[in-house]
Backbone bond lengths (Angstrom), bond angles and torsions (degrees), N, CA, C in turn:
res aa  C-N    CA-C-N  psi(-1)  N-CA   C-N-CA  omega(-1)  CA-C   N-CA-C  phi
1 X - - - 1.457 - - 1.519 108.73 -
2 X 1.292 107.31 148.88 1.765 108.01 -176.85 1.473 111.38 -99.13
3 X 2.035 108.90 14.70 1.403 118.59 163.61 1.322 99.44 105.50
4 X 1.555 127.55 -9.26 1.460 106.02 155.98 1.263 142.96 -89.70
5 X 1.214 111.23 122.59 1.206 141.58 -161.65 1.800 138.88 177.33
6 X 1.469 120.36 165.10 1.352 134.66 -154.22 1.382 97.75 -127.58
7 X 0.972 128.46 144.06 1.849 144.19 145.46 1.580 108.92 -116.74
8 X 1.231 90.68 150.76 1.711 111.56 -176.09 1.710 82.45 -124.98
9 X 1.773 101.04 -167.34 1.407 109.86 178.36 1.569 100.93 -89.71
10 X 1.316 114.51 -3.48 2.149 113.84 -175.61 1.253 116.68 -135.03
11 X 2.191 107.84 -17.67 1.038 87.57 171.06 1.683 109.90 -140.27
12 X 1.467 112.94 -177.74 1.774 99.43 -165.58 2.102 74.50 -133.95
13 X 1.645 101.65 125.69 1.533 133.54 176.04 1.628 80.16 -85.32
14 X 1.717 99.13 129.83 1.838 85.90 173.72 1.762 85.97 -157.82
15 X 1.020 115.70 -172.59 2.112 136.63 172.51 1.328 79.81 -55.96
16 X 1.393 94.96 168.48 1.678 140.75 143.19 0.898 102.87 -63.31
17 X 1.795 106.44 141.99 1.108 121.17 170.70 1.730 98.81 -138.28
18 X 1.266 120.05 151.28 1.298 122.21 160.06 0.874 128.67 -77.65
19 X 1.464 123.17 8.62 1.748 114.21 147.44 1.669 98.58 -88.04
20 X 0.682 126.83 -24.45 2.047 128.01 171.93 1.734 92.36 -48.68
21 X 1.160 112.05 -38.05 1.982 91.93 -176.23 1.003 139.90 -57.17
22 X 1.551 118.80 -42.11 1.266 119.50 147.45 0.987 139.94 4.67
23 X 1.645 107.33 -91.09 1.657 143.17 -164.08 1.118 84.22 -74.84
24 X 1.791 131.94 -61.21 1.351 113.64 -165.77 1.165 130.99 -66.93
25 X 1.536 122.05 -17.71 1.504 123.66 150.83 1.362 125.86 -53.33
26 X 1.222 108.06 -37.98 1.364 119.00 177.30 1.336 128.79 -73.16
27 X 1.469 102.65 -27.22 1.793 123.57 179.46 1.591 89.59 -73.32
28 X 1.670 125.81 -41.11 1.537 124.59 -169.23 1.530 104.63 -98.73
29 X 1.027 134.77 49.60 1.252 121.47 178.09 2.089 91.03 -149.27
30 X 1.628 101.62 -15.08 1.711 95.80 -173.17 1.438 90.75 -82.83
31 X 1.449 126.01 139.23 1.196 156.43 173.49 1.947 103.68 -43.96
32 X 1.454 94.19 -62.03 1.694 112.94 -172.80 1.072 94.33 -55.65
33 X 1.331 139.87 -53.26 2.051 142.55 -170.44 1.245 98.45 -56.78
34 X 1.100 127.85 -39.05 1.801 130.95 -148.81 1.166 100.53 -114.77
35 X 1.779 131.75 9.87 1.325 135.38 -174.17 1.551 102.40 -56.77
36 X 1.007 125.16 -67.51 1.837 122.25 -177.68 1.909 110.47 -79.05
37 X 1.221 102.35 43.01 1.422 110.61 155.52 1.405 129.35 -157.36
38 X 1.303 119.76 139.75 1.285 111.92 -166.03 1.370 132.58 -41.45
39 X 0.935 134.04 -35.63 1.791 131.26 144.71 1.763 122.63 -141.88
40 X 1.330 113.42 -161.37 0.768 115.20 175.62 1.753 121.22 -78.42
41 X 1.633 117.59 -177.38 1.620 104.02 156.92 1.377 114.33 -136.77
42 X 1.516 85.73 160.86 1.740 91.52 177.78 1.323 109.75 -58.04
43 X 1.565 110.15 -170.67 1.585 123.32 173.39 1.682 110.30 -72.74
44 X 1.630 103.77 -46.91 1.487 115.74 163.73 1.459 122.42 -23.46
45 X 1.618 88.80 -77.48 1.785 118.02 169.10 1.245 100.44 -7.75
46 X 2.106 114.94 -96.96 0.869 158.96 -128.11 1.890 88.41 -81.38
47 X 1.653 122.12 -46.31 1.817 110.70 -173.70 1.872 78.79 -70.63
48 X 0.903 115.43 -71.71 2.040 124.50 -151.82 1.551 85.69 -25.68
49 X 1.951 126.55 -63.12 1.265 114.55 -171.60 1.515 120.28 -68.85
50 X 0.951 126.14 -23.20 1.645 132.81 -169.55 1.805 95.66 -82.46
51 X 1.349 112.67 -32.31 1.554 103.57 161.55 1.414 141.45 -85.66
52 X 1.613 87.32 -12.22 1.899 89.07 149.00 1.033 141.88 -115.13
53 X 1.832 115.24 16.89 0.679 128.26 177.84 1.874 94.75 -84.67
54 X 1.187 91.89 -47.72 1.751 100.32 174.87 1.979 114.72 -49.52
55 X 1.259 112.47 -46.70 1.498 96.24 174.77 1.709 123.52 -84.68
56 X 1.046 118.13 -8.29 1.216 126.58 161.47 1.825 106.74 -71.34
57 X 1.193 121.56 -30.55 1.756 111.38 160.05 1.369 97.38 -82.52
58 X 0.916 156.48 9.76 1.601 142.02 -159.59 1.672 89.37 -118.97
59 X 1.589 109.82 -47.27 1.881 109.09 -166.52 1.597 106.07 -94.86
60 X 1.664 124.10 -26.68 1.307 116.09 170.72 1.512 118.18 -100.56
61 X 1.244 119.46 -30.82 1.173 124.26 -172.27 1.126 114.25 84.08
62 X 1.869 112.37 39.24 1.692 101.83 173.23 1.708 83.19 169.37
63 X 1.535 129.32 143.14 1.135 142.76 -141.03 1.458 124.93 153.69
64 X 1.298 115.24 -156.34 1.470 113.08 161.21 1.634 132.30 -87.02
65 X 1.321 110.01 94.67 1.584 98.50 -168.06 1.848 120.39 -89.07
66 X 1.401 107.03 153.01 1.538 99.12 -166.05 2.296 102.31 -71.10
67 X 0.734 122.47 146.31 1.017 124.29 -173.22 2.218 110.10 -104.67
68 X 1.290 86.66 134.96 1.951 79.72 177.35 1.479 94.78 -139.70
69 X 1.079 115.28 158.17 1.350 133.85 152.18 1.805 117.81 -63.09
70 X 1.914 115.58 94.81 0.887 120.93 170.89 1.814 126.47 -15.38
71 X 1.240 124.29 -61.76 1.000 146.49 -164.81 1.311 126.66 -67.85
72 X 1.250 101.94 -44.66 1.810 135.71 154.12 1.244 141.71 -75.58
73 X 1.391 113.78 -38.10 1.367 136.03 179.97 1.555 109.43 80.54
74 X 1.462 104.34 5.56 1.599 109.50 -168.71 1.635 105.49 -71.79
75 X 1.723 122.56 123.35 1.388 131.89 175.38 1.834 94.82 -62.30
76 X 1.204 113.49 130.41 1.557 99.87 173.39 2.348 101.10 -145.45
77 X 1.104 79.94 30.18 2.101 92.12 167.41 1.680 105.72 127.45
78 X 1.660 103.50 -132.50 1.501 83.96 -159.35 1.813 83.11 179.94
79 X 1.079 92.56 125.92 1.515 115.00 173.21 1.829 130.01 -112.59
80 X 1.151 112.18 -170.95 1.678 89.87 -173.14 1.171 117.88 145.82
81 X 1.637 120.59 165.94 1.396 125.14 -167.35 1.847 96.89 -127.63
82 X 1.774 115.04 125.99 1.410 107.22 -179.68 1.388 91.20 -136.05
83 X 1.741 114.29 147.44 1.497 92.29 147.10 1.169 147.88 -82.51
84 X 1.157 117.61 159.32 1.948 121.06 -175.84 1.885 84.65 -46.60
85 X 1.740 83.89 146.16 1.612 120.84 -176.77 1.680 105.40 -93.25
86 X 0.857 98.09 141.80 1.654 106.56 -142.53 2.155 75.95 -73.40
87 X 1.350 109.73 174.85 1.269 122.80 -173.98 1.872 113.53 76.96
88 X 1.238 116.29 -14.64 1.258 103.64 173.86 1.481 131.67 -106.38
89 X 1.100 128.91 163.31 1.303 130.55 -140.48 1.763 113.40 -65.90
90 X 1.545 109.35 -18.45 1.514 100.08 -178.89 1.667 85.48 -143.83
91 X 1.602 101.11 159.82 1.546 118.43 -177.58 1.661 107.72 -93.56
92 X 1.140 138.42 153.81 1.510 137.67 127.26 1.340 92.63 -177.49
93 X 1.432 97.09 -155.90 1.805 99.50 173.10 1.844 96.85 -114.15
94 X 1.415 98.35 150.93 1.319 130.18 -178.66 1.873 108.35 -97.02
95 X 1.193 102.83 139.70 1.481 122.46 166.81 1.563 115.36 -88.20
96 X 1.017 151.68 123.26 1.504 150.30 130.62 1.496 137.07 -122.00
97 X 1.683 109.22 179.43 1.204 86.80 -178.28 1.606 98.73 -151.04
98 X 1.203 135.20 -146.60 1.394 119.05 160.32 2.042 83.19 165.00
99 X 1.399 99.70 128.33 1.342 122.32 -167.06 1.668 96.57 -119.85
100 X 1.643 112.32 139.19 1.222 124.11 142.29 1.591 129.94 -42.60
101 X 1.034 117.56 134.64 1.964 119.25 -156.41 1.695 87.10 -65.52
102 X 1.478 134.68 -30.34 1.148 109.79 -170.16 1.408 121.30 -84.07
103 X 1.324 113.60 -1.43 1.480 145.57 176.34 1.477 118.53 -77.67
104 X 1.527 104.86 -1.09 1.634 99.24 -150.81 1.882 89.10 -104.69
105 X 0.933 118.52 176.72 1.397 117.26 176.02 1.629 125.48 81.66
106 X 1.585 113.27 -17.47 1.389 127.30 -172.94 1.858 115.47 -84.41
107 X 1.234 106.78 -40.98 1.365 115.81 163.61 1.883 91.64 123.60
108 X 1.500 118.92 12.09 1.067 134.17 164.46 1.809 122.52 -28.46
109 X 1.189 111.25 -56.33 1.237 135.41 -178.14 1.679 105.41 -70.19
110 X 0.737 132.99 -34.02 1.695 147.76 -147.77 1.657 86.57 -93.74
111 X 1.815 121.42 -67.65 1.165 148.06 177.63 1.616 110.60 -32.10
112 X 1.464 112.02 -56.38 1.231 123.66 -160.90 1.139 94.85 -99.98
113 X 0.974 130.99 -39.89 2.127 115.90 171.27 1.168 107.39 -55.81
114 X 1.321 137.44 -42.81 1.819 137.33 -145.01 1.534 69.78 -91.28
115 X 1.307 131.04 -70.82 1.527 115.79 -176.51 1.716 121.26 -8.33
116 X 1.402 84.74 -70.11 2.057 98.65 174.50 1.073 128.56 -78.76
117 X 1.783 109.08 -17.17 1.509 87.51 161.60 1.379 120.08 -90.61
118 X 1.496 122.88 -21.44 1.542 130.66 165.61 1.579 106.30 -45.87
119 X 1.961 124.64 -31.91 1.185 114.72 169.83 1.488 119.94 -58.17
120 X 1.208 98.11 -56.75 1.728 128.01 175.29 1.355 93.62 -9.53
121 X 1.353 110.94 -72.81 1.967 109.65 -132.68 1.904 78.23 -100.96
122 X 1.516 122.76 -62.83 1.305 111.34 -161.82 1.590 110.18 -75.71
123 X 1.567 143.64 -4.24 1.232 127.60 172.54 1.485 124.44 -93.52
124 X 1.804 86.14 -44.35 1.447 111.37 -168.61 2.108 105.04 -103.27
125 X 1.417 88.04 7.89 1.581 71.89 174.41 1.538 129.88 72.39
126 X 0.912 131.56 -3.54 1.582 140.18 -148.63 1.596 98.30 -91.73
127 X 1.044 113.39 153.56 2.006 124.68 -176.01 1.186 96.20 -97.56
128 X 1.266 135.29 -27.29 1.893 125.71 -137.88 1.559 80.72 -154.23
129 X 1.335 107.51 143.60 2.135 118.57 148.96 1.543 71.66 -148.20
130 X 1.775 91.72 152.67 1.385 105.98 165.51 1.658 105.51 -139.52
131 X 1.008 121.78 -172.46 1.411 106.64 175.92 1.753 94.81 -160.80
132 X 1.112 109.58 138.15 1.755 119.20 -177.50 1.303 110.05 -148.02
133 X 1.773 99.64 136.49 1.021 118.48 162.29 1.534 126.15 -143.28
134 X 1.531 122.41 -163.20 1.159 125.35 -171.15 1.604 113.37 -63.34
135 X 1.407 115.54 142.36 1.839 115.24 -172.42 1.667 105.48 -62.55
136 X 0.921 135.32 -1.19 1.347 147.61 -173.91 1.691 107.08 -113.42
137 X 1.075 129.07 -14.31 1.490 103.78 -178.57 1.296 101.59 -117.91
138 X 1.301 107.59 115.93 1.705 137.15 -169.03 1.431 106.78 -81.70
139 X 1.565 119.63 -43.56 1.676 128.45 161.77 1.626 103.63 -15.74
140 X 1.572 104.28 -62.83 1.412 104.46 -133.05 1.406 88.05 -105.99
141 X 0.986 123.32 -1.71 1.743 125.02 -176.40 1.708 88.70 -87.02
142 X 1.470 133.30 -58.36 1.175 149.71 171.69 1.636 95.20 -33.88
143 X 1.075 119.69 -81.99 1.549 115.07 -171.11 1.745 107.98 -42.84
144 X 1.787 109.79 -55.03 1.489 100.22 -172.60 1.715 110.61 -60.22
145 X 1.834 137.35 -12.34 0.838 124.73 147.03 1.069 159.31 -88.97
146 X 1.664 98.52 18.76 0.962 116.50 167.57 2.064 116.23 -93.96
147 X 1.668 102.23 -44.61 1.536 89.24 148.55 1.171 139.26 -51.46
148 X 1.451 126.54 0.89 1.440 119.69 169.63 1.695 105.98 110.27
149 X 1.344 124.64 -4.75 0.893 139.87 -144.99 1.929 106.35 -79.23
150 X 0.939 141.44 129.05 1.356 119.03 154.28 1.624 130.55 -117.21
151 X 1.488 117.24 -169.94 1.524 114.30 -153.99 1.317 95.75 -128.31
152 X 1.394 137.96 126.43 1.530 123.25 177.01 2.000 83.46 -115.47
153 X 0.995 115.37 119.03 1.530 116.60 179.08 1.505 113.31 -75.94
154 X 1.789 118.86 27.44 1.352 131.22 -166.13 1.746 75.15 -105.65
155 X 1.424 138.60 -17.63 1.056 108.92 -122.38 2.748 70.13 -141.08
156 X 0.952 123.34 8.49 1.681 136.57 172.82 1.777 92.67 -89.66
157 X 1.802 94.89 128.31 0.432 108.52 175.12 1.586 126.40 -148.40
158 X 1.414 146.24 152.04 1.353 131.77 -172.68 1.704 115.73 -81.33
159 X 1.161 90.72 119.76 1.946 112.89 -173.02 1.645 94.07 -57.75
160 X 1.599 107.20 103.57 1.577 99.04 170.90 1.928 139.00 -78.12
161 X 1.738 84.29 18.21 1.404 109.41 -175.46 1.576 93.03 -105.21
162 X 0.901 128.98 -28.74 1.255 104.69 -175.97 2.032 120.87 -111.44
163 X 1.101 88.90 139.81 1.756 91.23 -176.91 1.793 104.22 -45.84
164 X 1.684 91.64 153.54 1.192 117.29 163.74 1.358 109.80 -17.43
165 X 1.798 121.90 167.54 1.589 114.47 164.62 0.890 104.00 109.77
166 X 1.995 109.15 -168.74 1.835 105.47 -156.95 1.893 101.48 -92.69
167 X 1.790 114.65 5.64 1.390 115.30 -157.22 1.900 98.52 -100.30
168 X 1.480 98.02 -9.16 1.118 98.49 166.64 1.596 153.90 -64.61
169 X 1.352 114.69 -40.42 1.148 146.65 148.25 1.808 114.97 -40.09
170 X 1.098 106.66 113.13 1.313 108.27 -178.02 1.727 108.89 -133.90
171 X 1.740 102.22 157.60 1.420 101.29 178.60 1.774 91.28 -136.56
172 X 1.512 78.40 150.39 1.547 94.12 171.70 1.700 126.49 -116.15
173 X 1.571 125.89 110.50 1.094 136.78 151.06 1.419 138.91 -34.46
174 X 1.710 137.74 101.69 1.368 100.29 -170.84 2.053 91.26 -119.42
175 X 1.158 91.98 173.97 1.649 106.83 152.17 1.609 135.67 -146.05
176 X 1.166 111.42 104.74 1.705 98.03 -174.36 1.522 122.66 -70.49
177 X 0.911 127.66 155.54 1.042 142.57 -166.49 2.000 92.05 -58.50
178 X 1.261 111.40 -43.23 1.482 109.35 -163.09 1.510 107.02 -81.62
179 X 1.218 101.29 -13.37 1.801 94.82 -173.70 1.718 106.63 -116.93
180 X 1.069 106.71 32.11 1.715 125.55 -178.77 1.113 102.63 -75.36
181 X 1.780 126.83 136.88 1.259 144.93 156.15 1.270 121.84 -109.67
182 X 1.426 124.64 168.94 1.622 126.73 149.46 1.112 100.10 -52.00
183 X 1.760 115.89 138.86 1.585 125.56 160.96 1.521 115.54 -71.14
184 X 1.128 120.15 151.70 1.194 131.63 -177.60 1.575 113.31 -100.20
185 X 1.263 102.64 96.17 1.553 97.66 161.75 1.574 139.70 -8.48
């Protein structure tokens, strides 16, 4: 590693690795993982993204990192700081994360965001992370309120990447740097 990376108390945010391909094809190819996105991905898909997710830590030093369970070494998804993708309705950088189904339930997700957003404001300086997703997935709305995060519904909007339907509808989470708390378990 060229040192980018996060530790929690369970888990260590670190590079790609090519044993990470695998699982991460596999994490993108299960139906249930990919429920709030328009489909699944190939094997292609899943290396093409895991390798740019990898040079974007290599040229900024902060991105999407593959996530494992400290203890285990087990790859189990991938969390991270990107900026908003140009075409959508507001700018900054976004928080996410996306966990393997056997990963889900531990408080995993919660762990490794407060990680990146604790990067956010104290490494990288940043005023604002927000994090958005589909109006239907309550998971991940739950986690962004548990970082402290809130929703002004002035601010939902329809994802013009994705087709018509219920995956369309999106809400957006923000947190400023000034009104930041400890996350809540």
């Amino acid at each position: 590693m060229s040192g980018s990376g996060l530790r929690t108390d369970r888990l260590l945010l670190r590079e790609w690795r090519a044993s990470d391909l695998a699982p991460w094809a596999a994490m993108n190819a299960d139906p249930v993982v990919r429920e709030y996105f328009p489909g699944v991905l190939t094997r292609e898909q899943s290396e093409a993204s895991a390798a740019r997710f990898q040079a974007d830590l290599e040229r900024r030093g902060w991105g999407w990192w593959a996530v494992e369970v400290a203890a285990t070494g087990e790859f189990i998804g991938f969390t991270g700081l990107d900026p908003v993708e140009d075409g959508m309705p507001f700018t900054g950088v976004e928080a996410g994360w996306r966990l393997a189904r056997p990963a889900w339930g531990h408080g995993y997700a919660t762990e490794a965001a407060q990680a990146v957003v604790t990067h956010a404001f104290e490494i990288l300086d940043l005023s604002e992370v927000l994090a958005v997703t589909t109006a239907t997935n309550l998971r991940s709305q739950a986690v962004m309120r548990r970082l402290g995060m809130t929703r002004d519904p002035a601010d939902d909007f329809d994802d013009p990447d994705v087709p018509e339907g219920p995956l369309r509808p999106n809400v957006v989470y923000r947190l400023r740097a000034a009104d930041r708390r400890p996350a809540v378990r």
